[in-house]
Structures are given as structure tokens and as C-alpha cells.
C-alpha positions as CSV (number, residue, x, y, z in Angstrom):
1,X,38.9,-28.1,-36.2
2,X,36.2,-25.8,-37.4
3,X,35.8,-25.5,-41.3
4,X,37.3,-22.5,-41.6
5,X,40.4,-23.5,-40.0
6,X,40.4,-26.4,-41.7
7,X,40.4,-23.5,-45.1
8,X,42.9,-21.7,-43.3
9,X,45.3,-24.4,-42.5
10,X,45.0,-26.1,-46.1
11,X,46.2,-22.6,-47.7
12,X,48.7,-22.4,-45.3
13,X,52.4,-22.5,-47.3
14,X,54.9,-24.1,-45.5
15,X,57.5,-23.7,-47.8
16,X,60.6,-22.4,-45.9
17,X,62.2,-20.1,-48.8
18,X,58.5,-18.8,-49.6
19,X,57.8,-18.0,-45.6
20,X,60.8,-16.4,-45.0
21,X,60.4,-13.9,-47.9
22,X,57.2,-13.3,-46.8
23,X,58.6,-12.5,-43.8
24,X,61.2,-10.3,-45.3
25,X,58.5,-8.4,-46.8
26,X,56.8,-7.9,-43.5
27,X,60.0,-6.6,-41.7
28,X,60.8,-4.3,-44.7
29,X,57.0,-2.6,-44.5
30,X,57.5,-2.6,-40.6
31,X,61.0,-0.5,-41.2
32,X,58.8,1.6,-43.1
33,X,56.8,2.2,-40.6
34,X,59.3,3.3,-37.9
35,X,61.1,5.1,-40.3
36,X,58.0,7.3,-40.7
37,X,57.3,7.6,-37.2
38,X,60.9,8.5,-36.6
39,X,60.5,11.3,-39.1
40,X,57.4,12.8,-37.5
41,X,58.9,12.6,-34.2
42,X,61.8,14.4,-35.1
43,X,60.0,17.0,-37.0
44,X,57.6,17.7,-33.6
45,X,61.0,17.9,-31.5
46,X,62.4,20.7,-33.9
47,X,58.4,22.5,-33.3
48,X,57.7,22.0,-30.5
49,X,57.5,25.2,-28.0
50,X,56.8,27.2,-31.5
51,X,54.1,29.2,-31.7
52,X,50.9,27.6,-34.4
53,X,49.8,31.1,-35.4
54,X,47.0,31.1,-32.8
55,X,49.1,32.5,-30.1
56,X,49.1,29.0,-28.6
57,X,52.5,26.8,-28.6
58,X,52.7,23.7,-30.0
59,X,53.0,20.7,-27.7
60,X,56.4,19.7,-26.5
61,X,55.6,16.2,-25.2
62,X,52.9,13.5,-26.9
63,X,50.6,11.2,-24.6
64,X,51.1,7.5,-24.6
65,X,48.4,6.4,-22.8
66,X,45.4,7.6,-20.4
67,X,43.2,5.6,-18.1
68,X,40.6,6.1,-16.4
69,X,39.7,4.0,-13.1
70,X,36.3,4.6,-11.5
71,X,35.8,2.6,-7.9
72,X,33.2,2.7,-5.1
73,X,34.1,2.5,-1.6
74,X,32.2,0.3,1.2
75,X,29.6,3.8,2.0
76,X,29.0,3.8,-2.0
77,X,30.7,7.1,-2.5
78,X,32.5,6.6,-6.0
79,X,36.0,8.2,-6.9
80,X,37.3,8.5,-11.1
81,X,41.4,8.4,-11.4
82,X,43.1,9.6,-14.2
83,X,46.6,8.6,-14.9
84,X,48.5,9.6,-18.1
85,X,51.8,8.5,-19.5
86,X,53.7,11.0,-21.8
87,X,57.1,11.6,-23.1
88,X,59.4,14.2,-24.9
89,X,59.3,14.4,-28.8
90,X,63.3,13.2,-27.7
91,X,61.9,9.9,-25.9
92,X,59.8,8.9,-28.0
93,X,62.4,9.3,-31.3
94,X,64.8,7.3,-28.6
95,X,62.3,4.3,-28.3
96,X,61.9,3.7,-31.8
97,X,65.3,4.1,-32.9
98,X,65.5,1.3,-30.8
99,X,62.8,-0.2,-32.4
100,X,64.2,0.3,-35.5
101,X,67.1,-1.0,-34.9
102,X,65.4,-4.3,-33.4
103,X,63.8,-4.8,-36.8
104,X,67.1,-3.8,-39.0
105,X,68.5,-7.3,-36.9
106,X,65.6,-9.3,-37.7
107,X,66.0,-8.5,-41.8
108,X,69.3,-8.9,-41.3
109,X,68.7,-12.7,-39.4
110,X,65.9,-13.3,-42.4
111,X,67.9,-12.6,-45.1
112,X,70.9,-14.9,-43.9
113,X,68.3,-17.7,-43.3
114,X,67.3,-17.0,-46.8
115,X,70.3,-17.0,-48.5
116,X,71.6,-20.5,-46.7
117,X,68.3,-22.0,-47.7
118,X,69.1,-20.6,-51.3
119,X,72.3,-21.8,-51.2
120,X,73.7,-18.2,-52.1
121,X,76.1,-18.4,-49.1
122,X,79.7,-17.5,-50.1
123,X,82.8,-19.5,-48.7
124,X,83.7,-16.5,-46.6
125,X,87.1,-17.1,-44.5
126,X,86.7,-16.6,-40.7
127,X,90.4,-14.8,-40.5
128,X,89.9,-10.8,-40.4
129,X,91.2,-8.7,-42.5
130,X,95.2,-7.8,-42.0
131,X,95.1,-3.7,-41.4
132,X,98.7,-2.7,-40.9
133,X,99.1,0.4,-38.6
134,X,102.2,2.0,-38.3
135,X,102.5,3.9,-35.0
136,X,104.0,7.6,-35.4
137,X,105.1,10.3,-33.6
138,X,102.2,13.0,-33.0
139,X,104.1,16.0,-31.2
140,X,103.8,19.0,-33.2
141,X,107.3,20.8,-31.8
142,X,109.8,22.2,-33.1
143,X,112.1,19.0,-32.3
144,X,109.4,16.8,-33.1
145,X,110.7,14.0,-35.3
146,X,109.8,13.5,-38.7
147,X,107.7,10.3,-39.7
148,X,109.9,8.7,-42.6
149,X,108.0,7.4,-45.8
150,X,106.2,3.8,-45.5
151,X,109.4,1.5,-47.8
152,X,106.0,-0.2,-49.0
């Protein structure tokens, strides 16, 4: 190894409750993130085909990606593509909802990784909860019966 990875390696912690909180704090400034991204693509959604006050309306999709391919054939003659990708204000809120919902999973994962190296995991039973659900009569009729009172 080079001596700056040998620096980089010696200051690495490998401390299990210390790594994951670090990347807890990651995840959280990630959710952040989306959650910003989320608001600005909604906000666009609800303006976009408005006008901007120059008599011009505001864009209703936003551009992914463009490239640009330039090629020669055999004869030397040369040729320039451009390809775009878009999507709706709509997609792109879709996508990282879904994004967003990838990350909630992984702070939810870290933080139960945490707490059993912590030792703050609580003897939780596997049985569900008991829901009792009484079943009654829904007709609205004029000979419809009348539920009776719970004797709970």
C-alpha cells in the first residue's frame, strides 16, 4: 500500500456501534435530500403549464439526461446525434418516492442493527395482537335489525 492508504486505513474505525451511527447519520442527511427534491418536484407539477410573467409557460417536464454522439462513416462524411431523456414533474416525484422509501428501509435496518449491538432490544412476543371484531348487520332498512350492545 501507498502511504496514504496506509493514513487512511490506520484512521479507519472499525468499531461496529460507531460505523453504524455513522451510517445512520448518512441515511438521515440522504432522507434529507429526497425529501427536498420531492418538495421541488411537487411544487414544479402544481406550475407547470403556468405562465412566468414573460408570456412564456413554465416547463411541464425536466431533462434527465442528453447525449451527444458524433461518428464518421467509411467516405469521412460525419453525422452528430442527440438523444434526450425527460419525464413529467409526476415521474420524477414517483421515482424518488421510491427512493425515499428505499432509504426509510435502510434507517429502519440500521437502527435495528444498532439497537441489538446496544443491547436496547426489548423481549417483544411474536404473538399479534388479539383485535376482536364483531360482525354486524349493515342494511340500513326499515326491517333492518338492530345491533345489540357489546355485554363487554
Amino acid at each position: 500500500m501507498f502511504a496514504d492508504e496506509v493514513e487512511y486505513a490506520d484512521s479507519v474505525n472499525t468499531d461496529p456501534v460507531s460505523v453504524l451511527e455513522e451510517q445512520l447519520r448518512v441515511l438521515k442527511v440522504k432522507e434529507l435530500r429526497i425529501a427536498r427534491r420531492m418538495m421541488e418536484a411537487m411544487l414544479a407539477e402544481q406550475d407547470a403549464g403556468k405562465d412566468d410573467g414573460t408570456g412564456k409557460k413554465k416547463p411541464s417536464v425536466v431533462t434527465l439526461t442528453v447525449a451527444t454522439t458524433q461518428t464518421k462513416n467509411f467516405a469521412g462524411e460525419e453525422s452528430k446525434t442527440v438523444s434526450s431523456t425527460s419525464e413529467t414533474f409526476a415521474q420524477n416525484y414517483l421515482r424518488l418516492e421510491q427512493a425515499h422509501t428505499t432509504v426509510l428501509a435502510q434507517i429502519s435496518r440500521t437502527v435495528a442493527l444498532l439497537a441489538d449491538l446496544k443491547g436496547e432490544k426489548e423481549d417483544v412476543p411474536n404473538d399479534p395482537p388479539v383485535i376482536n371484531v364483531r360482525v354486524v348487520n349493515g342494511r340500513r332498512g326499515k326491517n333492518a335489525a338492530r345491533a345489540e350492545p357489546d355485554p363487554e
